[in-house]
N, C-alpha and C positions, 0 to 999 in steps of 0.2 A: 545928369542921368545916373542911376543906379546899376550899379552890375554886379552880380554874383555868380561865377564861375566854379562849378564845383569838379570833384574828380578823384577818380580813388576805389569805381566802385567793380563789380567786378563777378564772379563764380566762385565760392568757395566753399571745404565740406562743414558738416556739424561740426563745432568745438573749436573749429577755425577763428582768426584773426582777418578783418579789414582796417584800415584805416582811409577815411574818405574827408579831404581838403575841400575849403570851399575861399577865394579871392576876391576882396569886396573892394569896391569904389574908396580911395582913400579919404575921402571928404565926407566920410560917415562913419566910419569906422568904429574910428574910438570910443565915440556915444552911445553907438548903437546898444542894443539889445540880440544877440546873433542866437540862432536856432537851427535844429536839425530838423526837420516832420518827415513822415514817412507816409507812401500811399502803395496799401499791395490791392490788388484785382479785386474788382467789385466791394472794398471800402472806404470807407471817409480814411483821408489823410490825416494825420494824429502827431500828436507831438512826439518826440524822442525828447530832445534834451533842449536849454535856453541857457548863454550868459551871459551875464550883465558886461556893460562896459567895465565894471572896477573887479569883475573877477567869479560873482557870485553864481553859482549852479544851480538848474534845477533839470528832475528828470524823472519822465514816467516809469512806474513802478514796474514796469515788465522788463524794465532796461538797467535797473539800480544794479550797482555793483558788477555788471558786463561793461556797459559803454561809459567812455570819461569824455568828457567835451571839453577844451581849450580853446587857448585865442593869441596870436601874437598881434600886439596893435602895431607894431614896427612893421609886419611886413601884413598887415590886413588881412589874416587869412585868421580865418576857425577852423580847428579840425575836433573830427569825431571818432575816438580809437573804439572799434568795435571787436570783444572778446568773447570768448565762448559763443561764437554765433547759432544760433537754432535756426529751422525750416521754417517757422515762424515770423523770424527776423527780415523774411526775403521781401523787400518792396522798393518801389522809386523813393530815396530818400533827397529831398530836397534842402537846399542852404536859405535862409530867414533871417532878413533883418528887420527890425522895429525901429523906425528912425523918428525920435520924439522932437526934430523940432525943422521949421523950412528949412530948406526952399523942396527937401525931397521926406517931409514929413508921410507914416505911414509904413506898409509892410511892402517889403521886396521879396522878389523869388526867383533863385536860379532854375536852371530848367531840369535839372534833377540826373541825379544818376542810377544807375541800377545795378542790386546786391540781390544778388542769388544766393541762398545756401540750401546746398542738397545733401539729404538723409545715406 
């Protein structure tokens, strides 16, 4: 079974600093594909940020040069440093992993946290 535990998330004002960790099953880890998504009130849930197991980034353009996404495979945890936060920014942000091969082939999801930032 897959587990993704994440944590970090919190109240904070415009221009503010979060940083939100996410703990993943160790028997997927290192392969995976790990990800951030975000879901604010009344929209689709949307990517933030993705990286790869050997390192590589990617991240939607509303978030380029605020948020940096990392990954230590030693202790299985992703984190997501979120900078210069906007009111914008505020939604349940969820942890993603993309596990390309069995027995727990497919996407996982932790159960999300919540980032407020207020004006």
């Amino acid at each position: 079974q897959v587990q993704l535990v994440e944590s970090g998330g919190g109240l904070v004002q415009t221009g503010g600093s979060l940083r939100l960790s996410c703990v993943a099953s160790g028997t997927i880890f290192s392969s995976a594909t790990m990800g951030w998504y975000r879901q604010a009130p009344g929209k689709q849930r949307e990517l933030v940020a993705t990286i790869t197991g050997g390192g590589s980034s990617n991240y939607a353009d509303s978030v380029k040069g605020r948020f940096t996404i990392s990954r230590d495979n030693a202790k299985n945890t992703v984190s997501l440093q979120m900078n210069s936060l906007k009111p914008e920014d505020t939604a349940v942000y969820y942890c993603n992993a993309e596990v390309k091969s069995k027995p727990f082939l497919g996407a996982h999801w932790g159960q999300g946290t919540q980032v407020t930032v207020s004006s």
